[in-house]
C-alpha atoms as a printed R data frame, in Angstrom:
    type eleno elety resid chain resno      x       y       z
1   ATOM     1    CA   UNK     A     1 14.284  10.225   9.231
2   ATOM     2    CA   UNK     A     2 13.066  13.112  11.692
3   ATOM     3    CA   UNK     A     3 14.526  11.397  14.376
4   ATOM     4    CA   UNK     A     4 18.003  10.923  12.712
5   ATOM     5    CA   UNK     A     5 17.859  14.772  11.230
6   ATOM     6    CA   UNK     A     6 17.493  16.619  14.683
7   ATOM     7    CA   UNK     A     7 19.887  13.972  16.173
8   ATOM     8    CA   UNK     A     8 22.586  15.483  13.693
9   ATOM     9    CA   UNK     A     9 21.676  18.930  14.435
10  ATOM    10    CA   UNK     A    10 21.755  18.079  18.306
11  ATOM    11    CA   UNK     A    11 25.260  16.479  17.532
12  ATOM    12    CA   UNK     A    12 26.871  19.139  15.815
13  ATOM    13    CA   UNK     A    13 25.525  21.530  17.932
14  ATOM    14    CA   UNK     A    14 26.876  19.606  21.260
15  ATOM    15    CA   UNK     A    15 30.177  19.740  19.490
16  ATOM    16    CA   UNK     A    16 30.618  23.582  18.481
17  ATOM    17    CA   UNK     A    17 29.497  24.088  22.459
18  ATOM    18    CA   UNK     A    18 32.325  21.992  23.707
19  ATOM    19    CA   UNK     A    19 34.985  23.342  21.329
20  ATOM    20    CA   UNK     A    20 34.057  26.980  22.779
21  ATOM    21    CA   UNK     A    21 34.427  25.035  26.417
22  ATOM    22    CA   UNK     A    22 37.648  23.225  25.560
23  ATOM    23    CA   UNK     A    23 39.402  26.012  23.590
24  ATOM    24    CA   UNK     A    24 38.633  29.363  26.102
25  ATOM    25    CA   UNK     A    25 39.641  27.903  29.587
26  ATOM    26    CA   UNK     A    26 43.101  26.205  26.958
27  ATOM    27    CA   UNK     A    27 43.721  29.921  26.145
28  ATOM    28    CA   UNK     A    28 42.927  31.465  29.388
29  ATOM    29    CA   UNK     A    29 45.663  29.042  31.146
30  ATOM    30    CA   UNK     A    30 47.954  29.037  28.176
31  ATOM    31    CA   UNK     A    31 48.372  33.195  28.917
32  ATOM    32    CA   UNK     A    32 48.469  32.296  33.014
33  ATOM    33    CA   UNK     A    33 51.129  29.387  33.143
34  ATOM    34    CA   UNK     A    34 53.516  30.718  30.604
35  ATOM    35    CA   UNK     A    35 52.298  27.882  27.784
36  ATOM    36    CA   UNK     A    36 52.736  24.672  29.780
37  ATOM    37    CA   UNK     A    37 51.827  21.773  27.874
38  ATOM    38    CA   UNK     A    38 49.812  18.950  29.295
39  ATOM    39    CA   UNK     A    39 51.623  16.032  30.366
40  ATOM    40    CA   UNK     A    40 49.297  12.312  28.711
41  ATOM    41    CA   UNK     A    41 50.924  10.870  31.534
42  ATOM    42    CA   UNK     A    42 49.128  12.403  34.254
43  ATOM    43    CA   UNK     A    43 45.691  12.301  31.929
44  ATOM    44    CA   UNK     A    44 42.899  10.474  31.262
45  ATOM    45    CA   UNK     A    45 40.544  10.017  28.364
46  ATOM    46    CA   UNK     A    46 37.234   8.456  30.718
47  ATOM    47    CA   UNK     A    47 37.889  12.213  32.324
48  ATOM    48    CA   UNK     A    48 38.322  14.489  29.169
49  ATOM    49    CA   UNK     A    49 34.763  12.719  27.718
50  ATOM    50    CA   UNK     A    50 32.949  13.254  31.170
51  ATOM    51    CA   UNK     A    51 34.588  17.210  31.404
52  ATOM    52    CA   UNK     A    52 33.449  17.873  27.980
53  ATOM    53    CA   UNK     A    53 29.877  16.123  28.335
54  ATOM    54    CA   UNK     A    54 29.316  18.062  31.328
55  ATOM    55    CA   UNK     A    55 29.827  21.653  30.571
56  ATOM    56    CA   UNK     A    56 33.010  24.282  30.085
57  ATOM    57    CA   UNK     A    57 34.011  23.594  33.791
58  ATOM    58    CA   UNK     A    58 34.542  20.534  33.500
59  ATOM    59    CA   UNK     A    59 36.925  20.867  30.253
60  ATOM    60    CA   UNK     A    60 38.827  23.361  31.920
61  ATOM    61    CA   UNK     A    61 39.318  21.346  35.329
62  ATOM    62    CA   UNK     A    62 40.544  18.397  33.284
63  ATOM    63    CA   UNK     A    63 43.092  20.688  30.683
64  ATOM    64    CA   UNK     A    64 44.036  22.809  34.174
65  ATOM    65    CA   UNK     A    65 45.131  19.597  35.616
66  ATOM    66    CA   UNK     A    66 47.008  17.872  33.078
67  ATOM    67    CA   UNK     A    67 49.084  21.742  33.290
68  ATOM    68    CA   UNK     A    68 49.716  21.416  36.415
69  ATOM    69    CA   UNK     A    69 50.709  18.049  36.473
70  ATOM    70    CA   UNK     A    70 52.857  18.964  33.421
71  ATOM    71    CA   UNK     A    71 54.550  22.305  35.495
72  ATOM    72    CA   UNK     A    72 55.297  19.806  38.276
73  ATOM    73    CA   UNK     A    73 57.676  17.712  36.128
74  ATOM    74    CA   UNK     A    74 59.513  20.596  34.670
75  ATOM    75    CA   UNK     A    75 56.994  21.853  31.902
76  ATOM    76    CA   UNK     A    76 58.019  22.658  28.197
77  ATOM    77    CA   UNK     A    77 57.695  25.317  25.581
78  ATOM    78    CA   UNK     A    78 53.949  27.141  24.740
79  ATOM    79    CA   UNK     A    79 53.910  26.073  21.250
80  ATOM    80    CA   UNK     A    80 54.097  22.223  22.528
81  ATOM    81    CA   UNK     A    81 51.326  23.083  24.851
82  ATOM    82    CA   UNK     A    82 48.956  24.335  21.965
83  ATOM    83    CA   UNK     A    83 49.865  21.513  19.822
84  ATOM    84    CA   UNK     A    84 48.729  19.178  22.866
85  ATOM    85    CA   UNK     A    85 45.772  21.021  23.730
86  ATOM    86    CA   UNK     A    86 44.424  20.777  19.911
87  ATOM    87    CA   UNK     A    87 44.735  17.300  19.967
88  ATOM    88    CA   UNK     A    88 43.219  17.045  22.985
89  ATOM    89    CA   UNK     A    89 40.511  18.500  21.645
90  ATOM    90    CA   UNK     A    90 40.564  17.318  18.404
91  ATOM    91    CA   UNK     A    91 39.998  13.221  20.009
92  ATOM    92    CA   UNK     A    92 37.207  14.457  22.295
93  ATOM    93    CA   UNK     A    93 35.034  15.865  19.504
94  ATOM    94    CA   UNK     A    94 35.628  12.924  17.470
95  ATOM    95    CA   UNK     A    95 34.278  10.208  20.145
96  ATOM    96    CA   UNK     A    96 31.783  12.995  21.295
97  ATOM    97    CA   UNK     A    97 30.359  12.746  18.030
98  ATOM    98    CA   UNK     A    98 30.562   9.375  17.399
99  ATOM    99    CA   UNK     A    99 28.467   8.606  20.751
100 ATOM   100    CA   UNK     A   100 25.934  10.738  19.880
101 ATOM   101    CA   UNK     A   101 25.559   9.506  16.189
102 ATOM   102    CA   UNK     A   102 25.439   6.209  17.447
103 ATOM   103    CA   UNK     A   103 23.143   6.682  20.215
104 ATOM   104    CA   UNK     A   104 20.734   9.394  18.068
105 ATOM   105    CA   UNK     A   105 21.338   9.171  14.480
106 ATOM   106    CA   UNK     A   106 22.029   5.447  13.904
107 ATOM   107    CA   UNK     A   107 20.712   3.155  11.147
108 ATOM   108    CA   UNK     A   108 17.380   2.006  10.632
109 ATOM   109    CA   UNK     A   109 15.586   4.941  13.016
110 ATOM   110    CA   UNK     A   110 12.864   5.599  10.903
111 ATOM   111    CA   UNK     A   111 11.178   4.827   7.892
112 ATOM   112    CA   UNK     A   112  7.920   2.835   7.095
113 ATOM   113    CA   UNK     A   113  7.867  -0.828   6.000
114 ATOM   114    CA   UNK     A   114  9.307  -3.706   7.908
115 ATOM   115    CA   UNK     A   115 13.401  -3.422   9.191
116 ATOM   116    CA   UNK     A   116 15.751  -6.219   8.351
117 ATOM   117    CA   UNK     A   117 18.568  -4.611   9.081
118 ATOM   118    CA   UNK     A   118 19.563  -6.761  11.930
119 ATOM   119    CA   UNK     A   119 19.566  -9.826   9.919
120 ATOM   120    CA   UNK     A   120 22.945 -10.677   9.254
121 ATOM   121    CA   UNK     A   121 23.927 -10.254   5.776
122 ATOM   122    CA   UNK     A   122 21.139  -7.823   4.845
123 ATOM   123    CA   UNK     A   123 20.857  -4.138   5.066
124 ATOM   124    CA   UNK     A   124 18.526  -1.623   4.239
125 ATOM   125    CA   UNK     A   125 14.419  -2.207   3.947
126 ATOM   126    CA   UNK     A   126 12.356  -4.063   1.615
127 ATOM   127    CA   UNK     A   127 10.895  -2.167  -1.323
128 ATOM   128    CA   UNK     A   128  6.832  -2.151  -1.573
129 ATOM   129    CA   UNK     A   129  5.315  -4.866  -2.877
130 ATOM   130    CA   UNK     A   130  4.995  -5.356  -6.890
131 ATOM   131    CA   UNK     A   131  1.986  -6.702  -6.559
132 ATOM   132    CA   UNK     A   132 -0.785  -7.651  -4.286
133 ATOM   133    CA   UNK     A   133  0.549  -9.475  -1.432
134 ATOM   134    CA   UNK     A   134 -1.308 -10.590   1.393
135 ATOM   135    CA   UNK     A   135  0.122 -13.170   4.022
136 ATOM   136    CA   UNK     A   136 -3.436 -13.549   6.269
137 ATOM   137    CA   UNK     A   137 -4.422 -17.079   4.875
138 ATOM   138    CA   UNK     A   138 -1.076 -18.407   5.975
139 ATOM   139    CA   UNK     A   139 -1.048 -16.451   9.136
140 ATOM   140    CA   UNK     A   140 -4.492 -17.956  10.224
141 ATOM   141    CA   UNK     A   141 -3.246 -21.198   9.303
142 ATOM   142    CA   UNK     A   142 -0.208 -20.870  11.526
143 ATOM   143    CA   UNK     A   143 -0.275 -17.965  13.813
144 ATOM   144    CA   UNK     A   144  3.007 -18.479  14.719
145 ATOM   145    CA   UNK     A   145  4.222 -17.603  11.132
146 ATOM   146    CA   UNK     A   146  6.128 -14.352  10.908
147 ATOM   147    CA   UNK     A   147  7.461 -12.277   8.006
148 ATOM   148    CA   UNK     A   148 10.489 -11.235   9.364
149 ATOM   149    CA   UNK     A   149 11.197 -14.708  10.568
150 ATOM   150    CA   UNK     A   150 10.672 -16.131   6.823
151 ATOM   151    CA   UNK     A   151 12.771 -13.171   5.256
152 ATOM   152    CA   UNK     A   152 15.430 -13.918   7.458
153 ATOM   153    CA   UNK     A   153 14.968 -17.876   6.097
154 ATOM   154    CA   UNK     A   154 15.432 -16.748   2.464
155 ATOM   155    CA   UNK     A   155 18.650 -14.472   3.763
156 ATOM   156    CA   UNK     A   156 19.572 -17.936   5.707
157 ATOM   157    CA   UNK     A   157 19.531 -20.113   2.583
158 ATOM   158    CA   UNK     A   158 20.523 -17.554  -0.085
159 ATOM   159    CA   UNK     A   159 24.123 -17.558   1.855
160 ATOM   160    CA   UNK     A   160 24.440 -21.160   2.115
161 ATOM   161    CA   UNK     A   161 23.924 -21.234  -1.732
162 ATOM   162    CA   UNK     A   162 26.772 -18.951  -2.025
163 ATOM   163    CA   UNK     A   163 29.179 -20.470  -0.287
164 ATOM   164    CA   UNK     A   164 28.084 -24.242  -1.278
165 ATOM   165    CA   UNK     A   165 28.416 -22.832  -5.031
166 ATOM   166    CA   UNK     A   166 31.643 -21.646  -4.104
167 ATOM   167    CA   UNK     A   167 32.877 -24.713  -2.787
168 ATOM   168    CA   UNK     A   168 31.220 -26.829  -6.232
169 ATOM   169    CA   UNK     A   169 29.741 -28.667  -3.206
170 ATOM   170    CA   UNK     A   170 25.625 -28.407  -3.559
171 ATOM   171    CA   UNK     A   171 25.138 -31.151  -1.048
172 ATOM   172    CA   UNK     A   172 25.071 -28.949   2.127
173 ATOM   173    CA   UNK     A   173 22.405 -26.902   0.943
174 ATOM   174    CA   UNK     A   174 19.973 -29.620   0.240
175 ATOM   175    CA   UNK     A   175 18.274 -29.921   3.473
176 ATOM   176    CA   UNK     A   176 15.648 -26.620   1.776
177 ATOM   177    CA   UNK     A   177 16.366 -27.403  -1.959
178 ATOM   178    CA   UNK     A   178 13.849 -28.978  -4.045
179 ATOM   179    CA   UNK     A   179 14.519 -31.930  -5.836
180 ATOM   180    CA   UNK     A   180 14.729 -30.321  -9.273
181 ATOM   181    CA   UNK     A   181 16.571 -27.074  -8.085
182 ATOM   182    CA   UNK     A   182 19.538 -29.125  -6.365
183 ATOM   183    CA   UNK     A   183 19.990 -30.637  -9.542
184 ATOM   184    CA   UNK     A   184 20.284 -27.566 -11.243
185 ATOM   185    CA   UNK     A   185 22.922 -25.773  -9.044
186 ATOM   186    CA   UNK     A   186 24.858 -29.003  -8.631
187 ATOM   187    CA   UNK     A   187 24.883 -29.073 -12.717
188 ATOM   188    CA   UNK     A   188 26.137 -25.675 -12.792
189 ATOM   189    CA   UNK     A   189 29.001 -26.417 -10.176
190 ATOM   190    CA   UNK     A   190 29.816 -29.758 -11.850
191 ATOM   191    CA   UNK     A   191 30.481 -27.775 -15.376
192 ATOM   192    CA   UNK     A   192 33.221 -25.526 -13.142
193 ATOM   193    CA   UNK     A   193 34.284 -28.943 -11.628
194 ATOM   194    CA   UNK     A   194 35.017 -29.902 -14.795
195 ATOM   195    CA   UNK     A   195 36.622 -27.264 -16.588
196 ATOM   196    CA   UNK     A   196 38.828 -26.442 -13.416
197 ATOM   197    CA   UNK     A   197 37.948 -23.798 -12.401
198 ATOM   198    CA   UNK     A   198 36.235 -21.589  -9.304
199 ATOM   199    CA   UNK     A   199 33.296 -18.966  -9.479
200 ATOM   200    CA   UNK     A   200 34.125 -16.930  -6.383
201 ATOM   201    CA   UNK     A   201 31.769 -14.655  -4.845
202 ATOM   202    CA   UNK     A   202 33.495 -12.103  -2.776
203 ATOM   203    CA   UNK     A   203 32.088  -9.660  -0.291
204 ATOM   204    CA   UNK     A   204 27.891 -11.223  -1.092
205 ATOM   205    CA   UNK     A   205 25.172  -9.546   0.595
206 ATOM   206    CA   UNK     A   206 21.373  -9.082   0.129
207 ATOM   207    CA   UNK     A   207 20.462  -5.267  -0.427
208 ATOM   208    CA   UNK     A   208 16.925  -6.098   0.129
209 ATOM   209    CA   UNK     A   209 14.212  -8.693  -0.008
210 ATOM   210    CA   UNK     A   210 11.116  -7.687  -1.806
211 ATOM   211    CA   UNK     A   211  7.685  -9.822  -1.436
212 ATOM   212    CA   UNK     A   212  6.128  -9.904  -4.793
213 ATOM   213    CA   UNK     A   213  3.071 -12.558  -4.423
214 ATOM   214    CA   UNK     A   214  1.573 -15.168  -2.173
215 ATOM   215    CA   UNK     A   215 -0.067 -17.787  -3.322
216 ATOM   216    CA   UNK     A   216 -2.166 -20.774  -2.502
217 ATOM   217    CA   UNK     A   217 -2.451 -24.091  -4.942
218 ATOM   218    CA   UNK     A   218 -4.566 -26.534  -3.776
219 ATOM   219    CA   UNK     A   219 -2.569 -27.826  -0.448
220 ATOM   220    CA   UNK     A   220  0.709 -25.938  -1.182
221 ATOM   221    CA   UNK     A   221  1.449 -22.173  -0.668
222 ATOM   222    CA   UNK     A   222  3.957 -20.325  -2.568
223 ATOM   223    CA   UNK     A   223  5.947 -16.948  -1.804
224 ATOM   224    CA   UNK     A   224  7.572 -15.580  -4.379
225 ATOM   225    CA   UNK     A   225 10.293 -12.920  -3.246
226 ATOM   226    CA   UNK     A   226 12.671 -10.960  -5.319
227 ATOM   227    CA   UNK     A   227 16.459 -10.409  -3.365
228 ATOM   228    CA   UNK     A   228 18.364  -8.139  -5.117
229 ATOM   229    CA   UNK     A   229 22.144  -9.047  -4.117
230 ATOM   230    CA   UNK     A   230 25.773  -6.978  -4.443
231 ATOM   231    CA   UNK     A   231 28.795  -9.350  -5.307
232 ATOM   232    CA   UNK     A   232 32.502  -9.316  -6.692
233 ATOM   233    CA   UNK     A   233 32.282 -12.120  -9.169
234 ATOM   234    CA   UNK     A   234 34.898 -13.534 -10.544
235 ATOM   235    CA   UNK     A   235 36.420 -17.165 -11.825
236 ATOM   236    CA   UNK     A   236 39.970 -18.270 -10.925
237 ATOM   237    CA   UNK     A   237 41.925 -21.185 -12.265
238 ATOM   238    CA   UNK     A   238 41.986 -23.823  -9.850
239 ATOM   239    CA   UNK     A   239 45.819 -24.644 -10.723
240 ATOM   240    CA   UNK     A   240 47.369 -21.011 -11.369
241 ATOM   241    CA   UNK     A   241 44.638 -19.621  -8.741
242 ATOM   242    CA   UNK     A   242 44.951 -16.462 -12.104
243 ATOM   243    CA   UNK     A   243 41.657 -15.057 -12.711
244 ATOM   244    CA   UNK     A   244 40.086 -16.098 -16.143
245 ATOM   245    CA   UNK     A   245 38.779 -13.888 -18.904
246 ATOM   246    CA   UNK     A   246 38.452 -10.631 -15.952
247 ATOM   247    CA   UNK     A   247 36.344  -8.690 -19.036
248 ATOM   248    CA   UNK     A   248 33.846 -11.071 -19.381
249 ATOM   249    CA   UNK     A   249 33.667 -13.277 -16.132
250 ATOM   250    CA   UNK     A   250 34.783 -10.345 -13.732
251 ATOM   251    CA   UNK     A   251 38.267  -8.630 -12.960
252 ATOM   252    CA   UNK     A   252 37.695  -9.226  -8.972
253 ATOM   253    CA   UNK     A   253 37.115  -6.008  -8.003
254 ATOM   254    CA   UNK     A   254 34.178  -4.841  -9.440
255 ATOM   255    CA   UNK     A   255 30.787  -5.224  -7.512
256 ATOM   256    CA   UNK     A   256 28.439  -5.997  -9.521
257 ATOM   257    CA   UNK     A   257 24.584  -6.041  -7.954
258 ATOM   258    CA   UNK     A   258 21.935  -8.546  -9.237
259 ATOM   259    CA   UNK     A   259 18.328  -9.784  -9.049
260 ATOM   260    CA   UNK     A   260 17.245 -13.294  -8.577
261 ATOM   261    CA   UNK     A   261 13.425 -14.018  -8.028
262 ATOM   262    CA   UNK     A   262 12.860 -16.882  -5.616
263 ATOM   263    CA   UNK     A   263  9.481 -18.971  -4.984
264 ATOM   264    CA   UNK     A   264  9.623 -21.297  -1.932
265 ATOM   265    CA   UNK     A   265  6.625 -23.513  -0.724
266 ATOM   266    CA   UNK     A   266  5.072 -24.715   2.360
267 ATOM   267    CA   UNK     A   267  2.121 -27.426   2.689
268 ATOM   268    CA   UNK     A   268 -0.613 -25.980   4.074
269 ATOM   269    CA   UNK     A   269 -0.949 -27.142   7.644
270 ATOM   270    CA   UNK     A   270  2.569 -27.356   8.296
271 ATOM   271    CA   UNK     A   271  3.708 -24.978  11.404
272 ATOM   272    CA   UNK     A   272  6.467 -22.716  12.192
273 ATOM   273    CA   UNK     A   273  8.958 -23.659  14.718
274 ATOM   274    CA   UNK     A   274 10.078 -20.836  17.228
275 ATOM   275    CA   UNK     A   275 13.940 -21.953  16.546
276 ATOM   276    CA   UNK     A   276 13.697 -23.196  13.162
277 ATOM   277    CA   UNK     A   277 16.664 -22.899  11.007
278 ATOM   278    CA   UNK     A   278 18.344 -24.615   8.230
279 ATOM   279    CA   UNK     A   279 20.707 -26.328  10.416
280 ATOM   280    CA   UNK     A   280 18.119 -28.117  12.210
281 ATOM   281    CA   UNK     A   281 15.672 -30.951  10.988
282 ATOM   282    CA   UNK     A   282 12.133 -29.699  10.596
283 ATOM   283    CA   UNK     A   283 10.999 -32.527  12.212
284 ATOM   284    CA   UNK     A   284 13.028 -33.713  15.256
285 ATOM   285    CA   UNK     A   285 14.928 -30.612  15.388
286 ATOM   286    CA   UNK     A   286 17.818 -33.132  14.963
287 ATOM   287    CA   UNK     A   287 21.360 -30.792  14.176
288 ATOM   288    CA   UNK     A   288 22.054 -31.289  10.371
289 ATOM   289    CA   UNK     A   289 25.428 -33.874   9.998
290 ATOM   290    CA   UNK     A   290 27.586 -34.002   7.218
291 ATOM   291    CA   UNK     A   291 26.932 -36.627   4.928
292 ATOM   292    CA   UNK     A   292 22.933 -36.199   5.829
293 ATOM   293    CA   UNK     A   293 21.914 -33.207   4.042
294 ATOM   294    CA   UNK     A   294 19.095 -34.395   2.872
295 ATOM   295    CA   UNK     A   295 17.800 -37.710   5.078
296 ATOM   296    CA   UNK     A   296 17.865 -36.658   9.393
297 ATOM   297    CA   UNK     A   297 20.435 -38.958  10.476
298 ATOM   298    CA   UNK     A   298 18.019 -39.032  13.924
299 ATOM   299    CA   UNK     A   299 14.149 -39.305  12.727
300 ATOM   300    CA   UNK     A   300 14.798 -40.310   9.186
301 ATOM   301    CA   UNK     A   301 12.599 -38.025   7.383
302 ATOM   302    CA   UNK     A   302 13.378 -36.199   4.144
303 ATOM   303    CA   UNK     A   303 14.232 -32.574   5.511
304 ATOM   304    CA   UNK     A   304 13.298 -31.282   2.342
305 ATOM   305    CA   UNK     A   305 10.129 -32.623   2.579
306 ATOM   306    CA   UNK     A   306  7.825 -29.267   2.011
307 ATOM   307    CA   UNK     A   307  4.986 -30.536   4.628
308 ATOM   308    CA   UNK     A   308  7.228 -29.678   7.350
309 ATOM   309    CA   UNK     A   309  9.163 -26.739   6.170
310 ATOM   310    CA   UNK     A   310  9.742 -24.261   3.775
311 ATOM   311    CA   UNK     A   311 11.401 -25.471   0.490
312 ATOM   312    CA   UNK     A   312 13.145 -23.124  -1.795
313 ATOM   313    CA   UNK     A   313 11.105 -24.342  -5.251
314 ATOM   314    CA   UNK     A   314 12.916 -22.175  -7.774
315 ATOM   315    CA   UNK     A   315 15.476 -19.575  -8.613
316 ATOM   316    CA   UNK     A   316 15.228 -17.258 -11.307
317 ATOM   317    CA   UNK     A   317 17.462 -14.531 -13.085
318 ATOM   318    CA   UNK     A   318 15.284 -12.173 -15.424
């Protein structure tokens, strides 16, 4: 936060400095060439960005230039020359600014807690904890086992939910459903099957992932995370494609933000692959084919099989 608060400060006071830079030496050659207006055609942007980066000489040599070039070819009247000065000056501030907020003041510099804001899909940090969690008996078990590489799992699998739901098609999701959850979503997608109609989930993103306990059970650990999710949600007639009962079931413009709690599970002894991913088998590392969601097409096992991977046990909505 200290880092992004004197970057905006350093910004804004860059940008006052090279308005006083741009706009003097505009004036001083507006009153010496009898208000010639700069010509785009003998311009150039990569020059205006280095003049004004560099100091007021630099500004000046690139607005004296573009006058000259513009007195050359016959000139024009001093009001179009202070129009096309302004904007001059109006498009290098802009991209000045932008640079520097990019460069200084961007997202995610600073804070405490872990950063998931490069994982697509997610923004923001985690909250803390809501209770006591401690990930050390897992990590000894498999040093290789890293939190941001298991949040970025549940972000992995909580979109491929979405958009199998969306498709009332659970079957690509199964390769990290349990048994028991599968059944449950497909039930749920099977009732819209049936009445004809869609749930769409527009514009779906994870706000944050917060860890709330980790536990072990005998020869099976658990994680229980709660994501807390923004979606427009909203049903549509699969025939008219007109969206039903918008008070109730969502007008399709609202976003509407949500908690789920999650609880996957692991076997203890089973060990984390350096490019595991959903799309893969756990096993062979065999791609994922359609039609073998569930059983690799190339080794045979059950990918859902919680000895080798993690296996999303349960979803819950308080």
């Amino acid at each position: 936060m200290l880092r992004s608060k004197y970057a905006k400060l350093f910004a804004i006071a860059l940008i006052v400095l090279m308005a006083v830079a741009l706009v003097v030496p505009a004036v001083g050659l507006a009153r010496a060439g009898g208000g010639h207006t700069s010509n785009p055609g003998h311009s150039s942007s990569g020059g205006g960005f280095s003049g004004g980066s560099s100091g007021g000489g630099g500004a000046g040599s690139f607005l004296g230039g573009a006058a000259v070039g513009s007195a050359l070819s016959g000139g024009s009247s001093g009001a179009g020359g202070g129009c096309c000065t302004f904007i001059f000056i109006v498009i290098i501030i802009v991209v000045a600014y932008l640079v520097i907020t990019k460069y200084f003041g961007g997202k995610g510099g600073g804070g405490s807690g872990a950063d998931f804001s490069s994982i697509s899909g997610m923004g923001g940090n985690p909250m803390n904890p809501s209770g006591p969690v401690d990930f050390s008996q897992i990590k000894a078990d498999d040093p290789d086992f890293s939190e941001q590489a298991f949040y970025g799992r549940v972000n992995e699998m909580f979109l491929a939910i979405q958009k199998a739901w969306e498709a009332r098609n659970m079957e690509p999701a199964r390769r990290f459903l349990a048994d028991e959850q599968f059944q449950v979503l497909a039930d749920g997608v099977g009732e819209y099957v049936r009445n004809g109609q869609i749930n769409k989930l527009d514009s779906i993103h994870i706000d944050r992932v917060t860890p709330v306990s980790v536990t072990r059970e005998g020869q099976t650990d658990y994680v229980k995370t709660l994501i807390t999710a923004s979606v427009i949600d909203y049903t549509i007639d699969e025939r008219s494609g007109q969206i039903v009962n918008p008070s109730v079931l969502g007008d399709g413009k609202t976003v509407k933000t949500f908690d789920e709690y999650w609880t996957l599970e692991r076997r203890v002894g089973a060990k984390t692959k350096a490019d595991a991913t959903i799309k893969k088998c756990p096993n062979c590392g065999g791609p994922v084919t359609d039609g073998n969601y569930v059983k690799c097409a190339y080794c045979g096992m059950m990918m859902n099989d919680p000895a080798l991977d993690w296996v999303l046990l349960r979803i819950e909505q308080p």
